[in-house]
C-alpha positions in Angstrom: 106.5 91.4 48.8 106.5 87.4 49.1 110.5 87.9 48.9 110.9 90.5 51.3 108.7 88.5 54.2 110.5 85.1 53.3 114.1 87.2 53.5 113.2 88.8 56.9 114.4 86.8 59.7 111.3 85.7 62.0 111.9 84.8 65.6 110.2 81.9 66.7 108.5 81.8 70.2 110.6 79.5 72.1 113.8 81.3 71.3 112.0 84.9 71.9 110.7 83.6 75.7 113.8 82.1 76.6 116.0 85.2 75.9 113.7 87.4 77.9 113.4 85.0 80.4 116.8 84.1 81.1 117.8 87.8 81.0 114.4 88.4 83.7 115.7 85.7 85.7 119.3 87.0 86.2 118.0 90.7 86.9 115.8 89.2 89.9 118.3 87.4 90.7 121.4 89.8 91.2 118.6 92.5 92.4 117.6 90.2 95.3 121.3 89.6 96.3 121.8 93.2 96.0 119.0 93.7 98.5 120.2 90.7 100.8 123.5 92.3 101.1 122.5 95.5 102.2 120.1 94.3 104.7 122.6 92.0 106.5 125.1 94.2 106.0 122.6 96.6 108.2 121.6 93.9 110.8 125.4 92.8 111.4 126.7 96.2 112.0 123.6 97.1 114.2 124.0 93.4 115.9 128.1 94.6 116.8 127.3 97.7 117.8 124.7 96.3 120.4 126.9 94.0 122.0 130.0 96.5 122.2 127.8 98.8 124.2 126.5 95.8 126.3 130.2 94.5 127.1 131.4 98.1 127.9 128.7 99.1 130.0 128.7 95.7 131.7 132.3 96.3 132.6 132.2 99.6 133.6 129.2 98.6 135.8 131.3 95.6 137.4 134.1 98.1 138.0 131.8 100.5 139.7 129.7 97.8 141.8 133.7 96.1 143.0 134.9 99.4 143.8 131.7 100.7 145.4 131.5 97.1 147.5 135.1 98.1 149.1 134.8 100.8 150.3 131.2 100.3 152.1 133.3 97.6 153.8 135.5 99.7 155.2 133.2 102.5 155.8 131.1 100.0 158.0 133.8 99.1 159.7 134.8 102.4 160.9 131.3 103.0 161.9 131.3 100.0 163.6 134.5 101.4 165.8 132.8 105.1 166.4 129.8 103.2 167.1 131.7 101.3 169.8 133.0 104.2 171.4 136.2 104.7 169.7 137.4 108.5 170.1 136.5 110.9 167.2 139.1 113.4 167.6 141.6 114.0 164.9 144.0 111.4 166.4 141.1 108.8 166.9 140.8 109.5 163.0 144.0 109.5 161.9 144.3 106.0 163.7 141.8 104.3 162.1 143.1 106.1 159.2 146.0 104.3 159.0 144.7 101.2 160.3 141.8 101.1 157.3 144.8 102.4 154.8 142.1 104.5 153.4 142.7 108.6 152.2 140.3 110.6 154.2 137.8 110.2 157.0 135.3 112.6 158.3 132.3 112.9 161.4 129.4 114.8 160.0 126.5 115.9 162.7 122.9 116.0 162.3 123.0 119.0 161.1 125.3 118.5 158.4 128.0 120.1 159.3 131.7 118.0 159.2 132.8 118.3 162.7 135.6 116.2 162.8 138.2 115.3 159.5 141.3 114.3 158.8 141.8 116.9 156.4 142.1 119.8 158.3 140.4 122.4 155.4 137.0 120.1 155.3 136.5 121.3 159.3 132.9 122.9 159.6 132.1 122.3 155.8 128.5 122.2 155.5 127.5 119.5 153.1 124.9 121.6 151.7 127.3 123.3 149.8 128.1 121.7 146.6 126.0 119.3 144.7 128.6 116.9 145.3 128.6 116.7 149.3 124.6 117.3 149.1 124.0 113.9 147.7 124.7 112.1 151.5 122.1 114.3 153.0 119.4 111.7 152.4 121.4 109.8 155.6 120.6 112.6 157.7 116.5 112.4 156.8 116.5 108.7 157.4 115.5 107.8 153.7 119.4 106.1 153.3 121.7 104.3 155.8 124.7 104.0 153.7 125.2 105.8 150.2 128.4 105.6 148.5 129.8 108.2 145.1 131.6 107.6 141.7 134.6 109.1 141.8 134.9 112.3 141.2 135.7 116.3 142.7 135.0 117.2 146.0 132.5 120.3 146.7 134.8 122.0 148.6 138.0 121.5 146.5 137.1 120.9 142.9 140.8 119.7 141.9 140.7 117.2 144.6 139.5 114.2 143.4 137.6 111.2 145.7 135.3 108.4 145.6 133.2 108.3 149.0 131.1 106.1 150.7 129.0 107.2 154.1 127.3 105.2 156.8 124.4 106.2 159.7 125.8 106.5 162.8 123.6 105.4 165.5 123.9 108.7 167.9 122.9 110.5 164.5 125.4 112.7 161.8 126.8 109.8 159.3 131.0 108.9 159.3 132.0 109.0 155.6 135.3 107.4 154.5 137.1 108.8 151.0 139.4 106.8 148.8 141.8 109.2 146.8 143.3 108.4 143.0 146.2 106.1 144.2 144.0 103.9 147.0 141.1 104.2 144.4 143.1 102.3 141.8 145.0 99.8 144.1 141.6 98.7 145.6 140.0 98.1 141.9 143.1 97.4 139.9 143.2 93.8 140.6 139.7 93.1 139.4 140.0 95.6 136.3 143.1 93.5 135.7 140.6 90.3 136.0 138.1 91.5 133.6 139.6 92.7 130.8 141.3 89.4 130.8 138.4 87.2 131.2 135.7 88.9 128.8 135.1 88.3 125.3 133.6 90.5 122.9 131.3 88.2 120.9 134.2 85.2 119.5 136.9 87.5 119.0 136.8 90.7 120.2 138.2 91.9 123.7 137.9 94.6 126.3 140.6 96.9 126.7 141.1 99.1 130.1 143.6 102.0 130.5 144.3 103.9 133.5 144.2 108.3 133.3 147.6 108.3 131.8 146.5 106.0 128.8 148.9 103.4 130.0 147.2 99.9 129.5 146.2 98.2 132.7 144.9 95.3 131.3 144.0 93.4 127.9 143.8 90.0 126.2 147.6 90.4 125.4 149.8 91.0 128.2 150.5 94.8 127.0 150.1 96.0 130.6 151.9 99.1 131.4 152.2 100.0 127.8 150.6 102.9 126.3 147.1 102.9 124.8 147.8 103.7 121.1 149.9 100.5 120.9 147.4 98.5 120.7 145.7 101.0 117.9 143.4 102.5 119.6 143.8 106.3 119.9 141.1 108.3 122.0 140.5 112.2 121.7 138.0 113.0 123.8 137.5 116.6 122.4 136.3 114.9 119.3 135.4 111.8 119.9 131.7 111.2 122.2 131.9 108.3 124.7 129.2 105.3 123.6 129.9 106.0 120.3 130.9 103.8 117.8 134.4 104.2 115.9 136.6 102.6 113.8 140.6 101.4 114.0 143.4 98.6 113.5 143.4 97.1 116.9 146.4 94.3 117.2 146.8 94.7 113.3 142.9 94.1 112.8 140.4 96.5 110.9 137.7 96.6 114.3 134.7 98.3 115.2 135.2 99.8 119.0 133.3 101.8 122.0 134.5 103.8 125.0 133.7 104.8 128.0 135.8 106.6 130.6 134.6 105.3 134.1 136.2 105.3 137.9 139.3 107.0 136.2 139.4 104.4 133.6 138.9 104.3 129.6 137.4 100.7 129.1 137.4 100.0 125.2 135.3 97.2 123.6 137.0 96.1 120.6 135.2 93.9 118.2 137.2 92.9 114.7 135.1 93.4 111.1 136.0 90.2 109.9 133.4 88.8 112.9 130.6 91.8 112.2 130.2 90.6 108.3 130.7 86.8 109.0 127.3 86.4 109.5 126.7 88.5 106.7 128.4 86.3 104.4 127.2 82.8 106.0 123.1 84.3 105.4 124.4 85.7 101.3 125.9 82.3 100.9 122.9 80.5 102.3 120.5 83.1 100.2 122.4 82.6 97.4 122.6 78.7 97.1 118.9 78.8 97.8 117.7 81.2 94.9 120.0 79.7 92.6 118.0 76.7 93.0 114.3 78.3 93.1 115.3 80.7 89.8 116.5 77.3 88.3 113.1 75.5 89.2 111.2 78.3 88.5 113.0 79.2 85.2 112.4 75.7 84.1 108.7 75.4 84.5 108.0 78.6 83.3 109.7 77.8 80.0 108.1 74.5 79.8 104.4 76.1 80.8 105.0 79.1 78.0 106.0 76.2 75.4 102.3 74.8 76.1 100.8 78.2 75.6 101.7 77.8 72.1 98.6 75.9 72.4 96.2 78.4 74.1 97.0 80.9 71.8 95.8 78.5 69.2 93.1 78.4 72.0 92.6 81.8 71.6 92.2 81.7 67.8 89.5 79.4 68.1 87.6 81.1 70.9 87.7 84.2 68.6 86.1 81.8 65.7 83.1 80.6 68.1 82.3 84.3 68.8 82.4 85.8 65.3 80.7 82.2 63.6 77.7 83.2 67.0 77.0 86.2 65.4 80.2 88.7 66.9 81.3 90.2 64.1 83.1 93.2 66.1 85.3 90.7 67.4 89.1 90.8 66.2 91.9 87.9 66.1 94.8 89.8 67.7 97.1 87.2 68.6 100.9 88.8 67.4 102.9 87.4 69.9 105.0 85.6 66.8 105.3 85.5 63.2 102.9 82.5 62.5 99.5 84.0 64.9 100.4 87.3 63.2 99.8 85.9 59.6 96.7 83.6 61.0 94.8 87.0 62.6 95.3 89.1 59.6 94.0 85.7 57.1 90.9 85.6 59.7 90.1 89.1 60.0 90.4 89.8 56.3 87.3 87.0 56.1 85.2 88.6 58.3 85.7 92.1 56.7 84.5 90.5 53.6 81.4 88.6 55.3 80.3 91.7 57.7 80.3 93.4 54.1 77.3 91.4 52.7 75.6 91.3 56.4 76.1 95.4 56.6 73.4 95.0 53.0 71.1 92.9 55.2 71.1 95.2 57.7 70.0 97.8 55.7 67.2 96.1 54.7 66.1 95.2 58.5 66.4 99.0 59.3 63.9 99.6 57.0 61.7 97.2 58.1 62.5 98.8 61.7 61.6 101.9 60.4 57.8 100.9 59.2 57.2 98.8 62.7 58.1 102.1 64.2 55.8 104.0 62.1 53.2 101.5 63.0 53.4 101.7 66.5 53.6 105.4 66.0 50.4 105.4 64.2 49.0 103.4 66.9 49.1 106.4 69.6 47.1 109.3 69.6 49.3 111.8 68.1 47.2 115.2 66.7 46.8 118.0 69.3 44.6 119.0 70.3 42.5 115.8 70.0 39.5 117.5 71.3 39.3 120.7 70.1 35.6 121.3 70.5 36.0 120.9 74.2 37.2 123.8 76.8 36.4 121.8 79.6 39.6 120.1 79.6 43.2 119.4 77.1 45.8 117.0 76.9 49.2 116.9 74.9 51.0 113.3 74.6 54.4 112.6 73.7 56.7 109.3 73.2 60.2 109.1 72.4 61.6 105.4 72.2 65.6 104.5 73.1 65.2 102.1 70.5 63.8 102.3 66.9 60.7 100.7 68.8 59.9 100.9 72.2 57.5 99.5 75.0 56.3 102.4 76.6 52.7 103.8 75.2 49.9 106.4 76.2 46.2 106.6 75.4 43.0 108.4 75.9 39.7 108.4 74.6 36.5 109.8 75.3 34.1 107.0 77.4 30.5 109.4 76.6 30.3 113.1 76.8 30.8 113.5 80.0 33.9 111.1 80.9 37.6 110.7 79.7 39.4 108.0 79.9 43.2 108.3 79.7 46.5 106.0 80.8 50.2 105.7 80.3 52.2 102.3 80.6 55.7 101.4 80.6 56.4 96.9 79.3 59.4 95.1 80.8 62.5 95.1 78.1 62.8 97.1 74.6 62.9 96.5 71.4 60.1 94.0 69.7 59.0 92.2 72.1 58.3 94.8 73.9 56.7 97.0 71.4 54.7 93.5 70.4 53.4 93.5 74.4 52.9 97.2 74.4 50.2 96.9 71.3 48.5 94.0 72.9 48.3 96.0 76.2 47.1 98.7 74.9 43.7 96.6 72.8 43.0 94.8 76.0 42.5 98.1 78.5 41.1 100.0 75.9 38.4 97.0 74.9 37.5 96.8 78.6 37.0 100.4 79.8 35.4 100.8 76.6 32.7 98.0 77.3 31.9 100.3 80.5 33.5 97.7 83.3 34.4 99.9 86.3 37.9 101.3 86.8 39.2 97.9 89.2 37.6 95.7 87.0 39.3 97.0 84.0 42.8 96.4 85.5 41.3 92.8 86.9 40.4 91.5 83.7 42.8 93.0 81.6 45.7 91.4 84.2 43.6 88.2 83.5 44.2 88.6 79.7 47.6 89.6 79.8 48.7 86.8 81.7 47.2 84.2 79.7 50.5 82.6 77.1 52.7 85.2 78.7 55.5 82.5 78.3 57.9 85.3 77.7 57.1 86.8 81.6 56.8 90.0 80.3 55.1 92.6 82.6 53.9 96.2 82.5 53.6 99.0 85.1 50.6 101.7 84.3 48.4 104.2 85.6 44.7 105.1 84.6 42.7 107.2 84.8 38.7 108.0 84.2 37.6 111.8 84.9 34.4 113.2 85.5 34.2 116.5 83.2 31.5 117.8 85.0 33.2 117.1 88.6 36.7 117.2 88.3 36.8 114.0 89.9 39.2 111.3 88.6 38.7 107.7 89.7 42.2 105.9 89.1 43.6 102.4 89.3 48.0 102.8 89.3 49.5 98.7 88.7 53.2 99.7 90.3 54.0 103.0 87.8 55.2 106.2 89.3 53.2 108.5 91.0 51.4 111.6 88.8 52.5 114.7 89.5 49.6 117.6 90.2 50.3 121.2 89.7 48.0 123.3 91.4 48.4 127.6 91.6 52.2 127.0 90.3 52.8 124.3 92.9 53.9 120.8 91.8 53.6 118.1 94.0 53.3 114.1 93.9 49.6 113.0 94.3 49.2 110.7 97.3 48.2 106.9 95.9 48.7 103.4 96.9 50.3 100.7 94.3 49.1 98.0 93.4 51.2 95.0 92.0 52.3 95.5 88.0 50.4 94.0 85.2 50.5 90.4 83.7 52.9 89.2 86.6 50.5 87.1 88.6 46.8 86.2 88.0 43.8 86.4 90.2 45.4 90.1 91.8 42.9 92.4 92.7 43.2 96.1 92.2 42.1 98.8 94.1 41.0 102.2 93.0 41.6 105.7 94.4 40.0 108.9 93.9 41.7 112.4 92.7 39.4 116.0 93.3 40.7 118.4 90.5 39.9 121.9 90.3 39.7 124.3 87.7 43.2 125.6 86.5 45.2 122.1 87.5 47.9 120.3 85.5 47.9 116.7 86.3 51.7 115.2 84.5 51.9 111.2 83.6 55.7 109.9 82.9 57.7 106.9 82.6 60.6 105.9 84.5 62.3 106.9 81.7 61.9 110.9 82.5 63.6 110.8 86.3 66.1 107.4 85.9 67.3 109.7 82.4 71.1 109.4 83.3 74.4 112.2 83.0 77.8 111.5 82.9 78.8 109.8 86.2 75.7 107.9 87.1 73.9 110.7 88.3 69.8 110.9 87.3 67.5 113.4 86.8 65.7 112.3 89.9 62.4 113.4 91.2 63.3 116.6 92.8 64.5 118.3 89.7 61.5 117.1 88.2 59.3 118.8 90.9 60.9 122.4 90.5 61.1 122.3 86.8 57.2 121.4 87.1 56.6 124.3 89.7 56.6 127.3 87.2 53.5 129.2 85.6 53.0 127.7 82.1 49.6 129.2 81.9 46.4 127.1 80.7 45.1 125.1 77.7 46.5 122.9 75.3 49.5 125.4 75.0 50.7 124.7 78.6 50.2 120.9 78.4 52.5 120.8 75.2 55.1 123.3 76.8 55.2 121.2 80.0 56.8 118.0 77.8 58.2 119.8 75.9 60.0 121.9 78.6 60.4 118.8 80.6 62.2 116.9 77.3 64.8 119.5 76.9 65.5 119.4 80.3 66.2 116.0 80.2 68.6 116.4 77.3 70.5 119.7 78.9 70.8 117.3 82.0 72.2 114.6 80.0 74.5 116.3 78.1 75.1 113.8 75.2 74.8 110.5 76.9 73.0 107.8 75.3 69.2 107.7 76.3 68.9 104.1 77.7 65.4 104.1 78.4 61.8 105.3 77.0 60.7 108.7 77.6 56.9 109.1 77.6 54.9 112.2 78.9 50.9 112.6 79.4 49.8 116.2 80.5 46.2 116.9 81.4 44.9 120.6 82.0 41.3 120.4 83.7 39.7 123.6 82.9 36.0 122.4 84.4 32.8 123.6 83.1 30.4 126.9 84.1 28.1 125.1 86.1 30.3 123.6 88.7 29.7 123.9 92.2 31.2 126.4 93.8 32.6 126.2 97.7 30.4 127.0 100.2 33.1 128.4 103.6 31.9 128.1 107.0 33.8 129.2 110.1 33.3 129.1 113.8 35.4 129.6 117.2 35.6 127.2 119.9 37.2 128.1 123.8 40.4 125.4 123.6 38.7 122.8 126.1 38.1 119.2 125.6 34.7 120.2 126.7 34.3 121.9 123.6 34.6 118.8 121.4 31.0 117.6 120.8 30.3 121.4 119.4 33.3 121.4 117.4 32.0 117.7 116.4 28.1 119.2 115.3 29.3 121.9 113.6 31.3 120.0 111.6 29.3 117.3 111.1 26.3 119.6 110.2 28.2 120.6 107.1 29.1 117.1 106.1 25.3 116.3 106.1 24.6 119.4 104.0 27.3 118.1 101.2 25.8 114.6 101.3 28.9 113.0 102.7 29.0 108.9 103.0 28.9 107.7 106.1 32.4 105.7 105.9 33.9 109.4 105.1 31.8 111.3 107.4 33.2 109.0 109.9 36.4 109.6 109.0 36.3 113.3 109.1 35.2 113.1 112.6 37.8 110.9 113.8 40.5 113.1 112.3 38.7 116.9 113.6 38.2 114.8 117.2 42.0 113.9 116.8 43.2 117.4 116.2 41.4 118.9 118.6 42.0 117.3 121.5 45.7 117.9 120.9 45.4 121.3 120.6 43.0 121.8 123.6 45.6 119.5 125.5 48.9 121.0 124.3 48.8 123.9 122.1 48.6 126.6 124.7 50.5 126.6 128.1 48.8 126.6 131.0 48.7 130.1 132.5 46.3 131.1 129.0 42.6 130.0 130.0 41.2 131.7 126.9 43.0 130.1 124.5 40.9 129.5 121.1 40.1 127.2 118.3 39.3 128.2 114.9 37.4 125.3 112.8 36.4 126.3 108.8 35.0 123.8 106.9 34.8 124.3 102.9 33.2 122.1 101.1 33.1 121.5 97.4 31.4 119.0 95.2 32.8 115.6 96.1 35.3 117.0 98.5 35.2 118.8 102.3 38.1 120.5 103.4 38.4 121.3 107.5 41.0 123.9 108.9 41.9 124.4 112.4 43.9 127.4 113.8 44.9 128.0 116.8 47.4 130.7 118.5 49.2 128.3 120.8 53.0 127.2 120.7 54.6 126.7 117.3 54.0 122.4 116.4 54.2 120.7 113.2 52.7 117.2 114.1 53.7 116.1 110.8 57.0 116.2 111.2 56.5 113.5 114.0 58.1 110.1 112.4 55.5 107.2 111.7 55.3 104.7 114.9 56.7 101.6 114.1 53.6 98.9 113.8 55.8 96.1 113.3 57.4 96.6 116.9 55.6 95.1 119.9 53.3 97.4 121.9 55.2 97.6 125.2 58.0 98.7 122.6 56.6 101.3 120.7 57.4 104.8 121.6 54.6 107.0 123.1 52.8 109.2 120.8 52.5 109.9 116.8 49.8 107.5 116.7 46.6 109.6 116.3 48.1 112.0 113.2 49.3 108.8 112.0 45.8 107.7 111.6 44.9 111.2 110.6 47.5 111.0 107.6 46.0 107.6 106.8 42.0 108.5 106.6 42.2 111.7 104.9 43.4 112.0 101.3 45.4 115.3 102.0 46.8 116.7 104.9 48.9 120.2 105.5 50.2 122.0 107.9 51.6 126.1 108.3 52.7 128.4 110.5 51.2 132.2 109.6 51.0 135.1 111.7 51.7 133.1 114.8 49.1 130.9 114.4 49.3 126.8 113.6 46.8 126.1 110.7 46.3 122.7 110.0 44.1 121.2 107.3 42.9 117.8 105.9 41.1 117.3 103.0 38.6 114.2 102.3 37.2 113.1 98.6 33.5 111.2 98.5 31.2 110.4 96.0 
């Protein structure tokens, strides 16, 4: 084996990097030429072809303004001489026909109508005729004075060919004067001749102008009078589109070349190849000299910089080391980028195979030790159901499952004397030990207070005292507590920032209303307040942890309150049997949901069934009908207020009852019914139960849910707040419930109100 490794050929890192780098290097290289060329091969063809359309269409366009500027000339002079008074008979025309040397003149009247011509066949021709005649009829509506044509075929005689120009006469009509072919080409010839000769086509190129007959009329070379195709150029009309590029060997060239044919003329802009890919080259050679020399500097720093990371994977190596000697042992030396790392990973990772060996024996050992705190802490919670069962007045079913082999959630009850129950659930900041150790101590200290028979705020006072005494570790706890009256149904509650109970009442399920306070053992001197909770016989009230609606799936998504709500809203019937169906229901839900992630937090469940006992009160209902009037408020007032006084009411709640009825009345006096119906009515029932009064008022007005009006905004300034939403915002605040429904066309609205 030793032979075989020394025998195989290693390759060392320099060698290895500067092979692939040097082969890299060229590939970028020849592919960034490659693209270079193509792009300036694109932009230097699309540069010619640019200015050959620009030179041909400037030279037709000087042809065409020359040509069109000579003939106006004359055709203002011969409207200068009818003007005058000069006779406009044929022989007056033929006259100044021969004294213009011009091929046709002709009188047109206001009507448009040629009255007088030299051409004998154009007599009484109407110029509305034939597109091409129509286009000096503007001269007749004043918009023109003088317009002049292109050359091209008459209206009336399509093979006769003439270039016109026209001119306003004063006593109305126009006189228009006509070149034909011959007197066309003498007048322009001269300055065709001119420039062809004078225009360049970028440095080399030229313009090339033939007459009809393809015979050259003038070029850069003297070739005048010689046909076109001598100079290489061949043009085929049928086949070949004017103002579009084409290519041939002009003077013995390879050239890129345009046409046009224009005022009986092809004009031909030539430009040679040799000038389209010059600036092609110049931009590759520039590119070229300039990459050679960034590849080179590039190359040579790279190569130096890799020869230094020799070093960093040793740096690697060593960083590997400091995590695996700090306790790491998943960590792996993978550094193969050569022969020598290769052997120095395997030699490392072989040692800590060996040494996570013996630690894998030590770990055993602390599992076990795991195992017993967790059977401790276990032991610490009530866990045989029923704990009471001697009592039918109420049951209760716990249930903890840590993430960890120990966890800091924890539950308790206990019985305070025969006639009240004390019972909380907690959830400590972290996992593990620490928090199980803080969870144990939490635990003693409530337990040791509400035990000693300190009030329900007091408990949570001093045990916050406690618990933040040494709390180096600023470890905190949320919880919720609870102390019920058996005989009542009344629980008196203190929540320090834990979730909101859930109550299930006639198979509904619903988050009770409370107000939390701040968490446990985070700041001394906080003061907590309590609250009060009215069950009745047959309810379910449900304690959890964070750990039951944060459980997560796949994706991030958690089990969240509102599937917790309508798994919660089903009939699990009564007893000790529906409080442990209820967890365990809601556990296995939690696990379908999950579908095989890893629980990352506590799940902890407290279920409460109050049954209540023979003797308690039952509701005494009273009802009465008011006319919907403001006037009727003080009645609606005394009746309810008699009833209050009957149940004992406080006076702080009586006086918040009042406030809420006076509240909801008035509204519904106001507003409920429109005003054509004057005996609109008010239905007020009071029911009232031990420790609790319940008012309902109905009315048959217009369909309004005040509750869906949003809060007012107290931190805005008054001027502004919007209008309105005030009162039932005070409403919602006094009472400890309030509902609203819509039944049988009627609004029913009810608030509820505990006292002692």
């Amino acid at each position: 084996m030793i032979a075989a490794k020394q025998g195989k050929r290693r390759i060392t890192i320099s060698s290895a990097f500067f092979r692939w780098l040097l082969l890299i290097v060229a590939v970028a290289f020849l592919s960034s030429m490659a693209f270079t060329w193509i792009h300036q091969t694109n932009l230097s063809q699309t540069w010619a072809d640019s200015l050959l359309h620009l030179n041909v269409e400037d030279v037709r366009q000087d042809v065409i303004d020359a040509s069109d500027e000579n003939l106006l000339k004359l055709t203002r002079r011969v409207a200068e001489d009818i003007n005058s008074g000069a006779p406009t008979d044929l022989s007056g025309l033929e006259s100044m026909l021969a004294a213009y040397d011009v091929a046709e003149i002709n009188l047109i009247d206001a009507g448009g109508i040629i009255i007088s011509s030299t051409l004998e066949e154009f007599m009484n021709y109407d110029m509305r005729n034939g597109a091409q005649s129509a286009e000096f009829l503007p001269l007749l509506e004043g918009t023109e004075s003088e317009h002049v044509q292109t050359y091209q075929p008459t209206s009336r005689d399509p093979a006769l060919f003439r270039k016109y120009a026209a001119v306003a006469l004063k006593a109305g009509g126009f006189v228009q004067v006509g070149y034909d072919g011959e007197r066309f080409q003498r007048d322009i010839d001269q300055y065709v001749i001119n420039a062809a000769r004078n225009r360049h086509v970028g440095s080399t190129g030229c313009v090339i102008i033939a007459n009809e007959d393809w015979n050259i009329v003038s070029d850069r070379y003297g070739l005048a009078g010689k046909n076109l195709t001598e100079t290489g150029v061949f043009i085929d009309r049928a086949t070949m589109p004017e103002n579009e590029v084409f290519h041939a060997r002009v003077y013995g060239e390879a050239c890129s070349c345009v046409y046009i044919f224009a005022e009986g003329y092809y004009i031909v802009s030539v430009l040679p190849e040799n000038e389209i890919i010059l600036e092609r080259d110049s931009s590759l050679r520039v590119m070229g000299i300039m990459e050679i020399l960034l590849f080179i500097v590039l190359f040579t720093v790279i190569f130096l910089l890799v020869k230094r990371l020799v070093l960093d994977n040793l740096g690697r190596v060593n960083s590997s080391l400091s995590r695996i000697t700090a306790g790491d042992l998943d960590e792996v030396v993978n550094v193969r980028s050569n022969a020598e790392f290769s052997d120095l990973s395997d030699d490392i990772n072989s040692t800590v195979d060996t040494l996570k060996h013996y630690i894998a024996a030590a770990a055993a050992r602390i599992d076990e030790e795991l195992a017993f705190a967790k059977s401790i802490q276990e032991s610490a919670l009530p866990s045989v159901f029923p704990p009471y069962p001697d009592r039918t007045d109420f049951s209760l079913f716990a249930a903890m499952h840590t993430a960890k082999e120990v966890g800091g959630d924890f539950y308790d009850f206990y019985l305070l004397d025969e006639n009240r129950l004390a019972f909380l659930i907690a959830d400590v900041s972290g996992k593990g030990i620490p928090a199980a150790m803080f969870m144990m101590t939490s635990k003693t200290v409530l337990r040791d207070y509400a035990e000693r028979g300190d009030a329900p705020c007091d408990v949570f006072i001093h045990a916050n005292a406690k618990l933040c005494e040494g709390n180096d570790a600023q470890m905190f706890l949320t919880a919720w507590m609870g102390f019920l009256d058996t005989d009542t149904g009344l629980v008196r509650f203190i929540n320090a920032g834990h979730n909101a109970p859930v109550l299930i009442r006639n198979g509904k399920a619903s988050f009770i209303q409370q107000k939390a306070n701040l968490v446990m053992a985070m700041m001394e001197g906080v003061r907590y307040r309590e609250q009060q909770l009215q069950l009745e016989p047959g309810d379910i009230l449900y304690l959890y942890t964070d750990g039951v609606t944060e459980a997560t799936a796949s994706g991030g998504k958690m089990f969240g309150n509102d599937r917790l709500l309508a798994l919660l809203s089903e009939d699990y019937g009564a007893g000790d049997a529906a409080c442990q169906k209820i967890c365990e229901t809601v556990r296995r839900s939690i696990d379908g949901f999950a579908e095989g992630e890893p629980q990352f937090d506590d799940i902890t469940q407290v279920c409460l069934y109050y049954a209540g006992k023979e003797h308690t009160a039952m509701a005494c209902i009273k009802e009465k009908e008011f006319d919907a009037k403001t006037e009727q408020l003080y009645n609606a007032l005394s009746f309810v207020e008699d009833q209050l006084d009957t149940a004992g009411c406080g006076k702080k709640e009586k006086k918040q009852v009042g406030m809420a009825v006076e509240e909801i009345f008035v509204n519904i006096a106001s507003y409920a019914y429109p005003p054509e119906v004057r005996d609109g009515k008010i239905w007020v029932k009071t029911e009232i139960r031990q420790h609790s009064v319940t008012v309902t008022m109905i009315d048959a007005g217009v369909p309004y849910d005040p509750l869906q009006k949003p809060d007012p905004d107290l931190g805005m300034g008054v001027e502004d707040r919007q209008h309105g939403g005030f009162g039932i915002y005070m409403v919602k605040n006094a009472m400890d419930d309030v509902s609203y429904e819509r039944v049988d066309g009627h609004n029913i609205l009810t608030v509820k109100k505990q006292f002692i």
